[in-house]
Residue, then its C-alpha position, 0 to 999 in steps of 0.5 A: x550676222x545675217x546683217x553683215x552678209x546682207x550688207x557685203x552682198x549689197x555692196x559687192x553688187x553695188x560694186x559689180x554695177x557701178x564700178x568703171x573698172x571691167x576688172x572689178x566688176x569681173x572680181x566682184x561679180x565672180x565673188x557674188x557667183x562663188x558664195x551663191x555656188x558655196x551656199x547652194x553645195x550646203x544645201x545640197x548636203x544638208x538635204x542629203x543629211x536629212x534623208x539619211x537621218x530618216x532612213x536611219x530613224x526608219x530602220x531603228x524604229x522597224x527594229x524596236x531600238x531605241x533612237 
């Protein structure tokens, strides 16, 4: 999988660089834009979900429960 969106990348780039057309290059790079914001909310949220697993690993550890 990580190959294929390699190669979509590679593409869309190609596309934003060499294509003559300013509407597709708009398009394309606009595509390169939104997937970099979409992975970059992930991580934000995958940070948040690691911070409240500590906590929550923190609090059942200071209380003697099982976790």
């Amino acid at each position: 999988m990580a190959r294929r969106v390699t190669w979509a990348t590679d593409g869309i780039a190609k596309l934003a660089k060499d294509a003559e057309s300013e509407p597709v290059k708009l398009t394309a790079l606009r595509a390169i834009l939104s997937d970099m914001m979409a992975v970059s909310q992930f991580a934000g949220l995958e940070q948040r979900m690691t911070e409240i697993e500590e906590q929550l690993h923190e609090r059942t550890a200071s209380t003697g429960c099982a976790g």
